[in-house]
C-alpha positions, 0 to 999 in steps of 0.5 A: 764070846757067844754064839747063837743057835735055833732050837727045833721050835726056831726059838733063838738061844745065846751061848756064853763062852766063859763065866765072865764073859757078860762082866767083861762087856758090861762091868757089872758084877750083878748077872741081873744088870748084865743080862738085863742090858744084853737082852735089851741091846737085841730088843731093836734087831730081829731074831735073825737079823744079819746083814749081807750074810757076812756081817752078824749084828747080835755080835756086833752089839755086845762087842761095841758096848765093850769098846765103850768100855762103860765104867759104872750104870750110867755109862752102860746102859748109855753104851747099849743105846749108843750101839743100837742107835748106830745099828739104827743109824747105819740100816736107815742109811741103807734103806735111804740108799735104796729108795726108788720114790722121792717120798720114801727117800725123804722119809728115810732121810728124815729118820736117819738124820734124827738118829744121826742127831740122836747119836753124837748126843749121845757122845757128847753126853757120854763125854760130858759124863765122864768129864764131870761135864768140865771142858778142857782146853790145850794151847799147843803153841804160844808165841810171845814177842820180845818184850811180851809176857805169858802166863802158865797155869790156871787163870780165872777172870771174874768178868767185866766191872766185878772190881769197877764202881 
């Protein structure tokens, strides 16, 4: 969907592929909100940051916030921080895996463990957004013994002593 080239002054340029292709990843119709969370997803890596020469991050990002699939502003903008907390997360964990010194690993330790938390807060509040914060909960199997009965459907209590004087 994009590719990235250096101009002769080394200046990084992102070539689109296709019309739609920043609608796609995003979903918004307006090219301002797209662009605007594109740009600001490559905000946290370096120009020309890639990983062990295989492994290019500025695709990863846009290709994450599509696997998100966002519906509306919330949910993208949520998409793009969620993507660069991941890449946040993950080169923190490598730098913590290179630590030589006890200061520096714990050091690494401590800021990955903080986008580690950061990041399933994200989740859960990307779940509890689309969910409109409603929990839901499945029984799969339910034994009942002879003489016994079960309910089927939504039940609501209203606690202890509501009908107790």
């Amino acid at each position: 969907m994009f590719t990235f080239r250096k101009d002769e002054d080394g200046v990084l340029h992102v070539d689109q592929h296709g019309e739609d292709a920043m609608t796609k990843i995003f979903g918004s119709e307006s090219p301002a909100v797209n662009e605007g969370l594109f740009l600001q997803g490559y905000m946290t890596l370096k120009p020309t940051e890639v990983e062990d020469g295989t492994t290019d991050m500025r695709g990863f990002m846009p290709a994450i916030v599509r696997e998100i699939a966002p519906r509306d502003g919330v949910e993208r903008m949520l998409a793009v921080q969620m993507a660069t907390t991941h890449v946040a997360l993950i080169r923190q964990g490598g730098r913590m895996a290179n630590a030589e010194q006890l200061p520096q690993f714990e050091a690494h330790e401590r800021a990955y463990n903080k986008l580690a938390r950061t990041y399933t807060s994200q989740v859960e509040a990307l779940r509890k957004y689309r969910n409109g914060g409603k929990q839901t909960v499945t029984v799969q199997h339910v034994n009942v013994e002879d003489g016994g009965q079960a309910i089927v459907g939504n039940v609501e209590t209203r606690g202890r002593g509501v009908h107790e004087k």
